[in-house]
N, C-alpha and C positions, 0 to 999 in steps of 0.2 A: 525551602521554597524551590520549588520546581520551574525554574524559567522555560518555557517554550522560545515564544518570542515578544517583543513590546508588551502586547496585549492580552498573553495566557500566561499568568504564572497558579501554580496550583502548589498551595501549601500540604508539607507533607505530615500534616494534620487530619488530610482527606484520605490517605492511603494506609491500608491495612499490610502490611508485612508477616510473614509464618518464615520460618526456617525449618528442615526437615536434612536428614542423611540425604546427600548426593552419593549419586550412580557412579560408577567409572572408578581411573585410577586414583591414587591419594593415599597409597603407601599405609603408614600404621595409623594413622589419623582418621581414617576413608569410615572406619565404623563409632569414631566419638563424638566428630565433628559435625555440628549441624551448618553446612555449609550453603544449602541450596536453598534457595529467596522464591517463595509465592508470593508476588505483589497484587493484592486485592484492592480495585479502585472501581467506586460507583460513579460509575459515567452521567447516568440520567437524573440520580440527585445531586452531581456537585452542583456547586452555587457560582464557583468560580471562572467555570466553562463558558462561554458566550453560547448562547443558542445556535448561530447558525453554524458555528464549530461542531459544537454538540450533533445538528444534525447530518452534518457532514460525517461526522467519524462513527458514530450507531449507523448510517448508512454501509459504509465502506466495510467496516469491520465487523458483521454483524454476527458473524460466526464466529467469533472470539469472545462476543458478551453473550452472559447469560440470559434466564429469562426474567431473573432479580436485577437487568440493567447492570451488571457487573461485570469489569472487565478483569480476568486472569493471567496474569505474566508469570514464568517460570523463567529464572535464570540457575545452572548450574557449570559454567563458563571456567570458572576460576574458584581456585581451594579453601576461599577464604570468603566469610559474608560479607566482609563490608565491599570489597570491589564488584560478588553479584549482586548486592541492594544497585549500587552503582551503574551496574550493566541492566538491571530490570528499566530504572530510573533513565538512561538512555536510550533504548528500545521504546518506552511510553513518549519520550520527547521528539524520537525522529516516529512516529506512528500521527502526534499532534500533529508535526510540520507540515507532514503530507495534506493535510486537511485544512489548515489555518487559512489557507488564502481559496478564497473562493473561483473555480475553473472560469475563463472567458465564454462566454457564450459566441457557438458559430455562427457566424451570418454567410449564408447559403449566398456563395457564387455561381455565376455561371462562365462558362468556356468564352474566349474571346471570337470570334469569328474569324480570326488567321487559326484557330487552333481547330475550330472546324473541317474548314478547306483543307488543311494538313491531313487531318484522319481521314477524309475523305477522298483525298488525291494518293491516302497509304494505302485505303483500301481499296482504290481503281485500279493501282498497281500490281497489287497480290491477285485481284480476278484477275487481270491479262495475263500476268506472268502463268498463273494456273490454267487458263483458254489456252497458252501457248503448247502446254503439256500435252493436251488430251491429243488424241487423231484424229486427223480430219475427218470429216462427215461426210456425205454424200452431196450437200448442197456447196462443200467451199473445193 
């Protein structure tokens, strides 16, 4: 079971796993060992997903799911599967978190009136200060 948090845990019942030869270094092992973790998980049929999670993260991520609603992890981190199951399996958990709580809506302020006068007394300032540059005219 995949705990996110309180409210999402996702059994790992729902996720497809493949192993394949990783890339890189890995000494005499590097051509027998199937080391490297594709974690295959259907986003938009799990059952365990809350919806508005659900629509939060197919929102955010959407170029990481396919067009079958499926989402694709590659982990090849470390020379052994079971710590990249384990690293795919952490990457899907902080990808959840980001999403689980739903953002604050802003409520549209406006400026206080000392914060007015300020700007407006900054930018009284910088015209004079710039009138003070130019040369005089004919009329001063």
């Amino acid at each position: 079971m995949l705990r996110v948090n309180y409210r999402i845990e996702i059994p790992f019942t729902e996720f497809d796993f493949s192993f394949s030869r990783s890339g890189g270094p890995g000494g005499q092992n590097v051509n027998k060992v199937n080391s490297k973790v594709t974690l295959r998980w259907s986003v938009t049929k799990s059952p365990t997903l809350p919806a508005d999670v659900r629509e939060r993260f197919v929102q955010r991520y959407r170029r990481r799911i396919t067009n079958d609603g499926e989402l694709v992890m590659h982990s090849e981190r470390y020379r052994d599967q079971g710590r990249n199951v384990a690293d795919c399996l952490e990457k899907l958990r902080e990808l959840l978190l980001e999403v689980a709580v739903a953002p604050k809506k802003r409520k549209p302020t406006r400026p206080t009136r000392g914060a007015k006068e300020r700007r407006l007394k900054e930018k009284r300032a910088a015209s004079e200060r710039k009138a003070r540059r130019r040369k005089p005219g004919i009329d001063d």
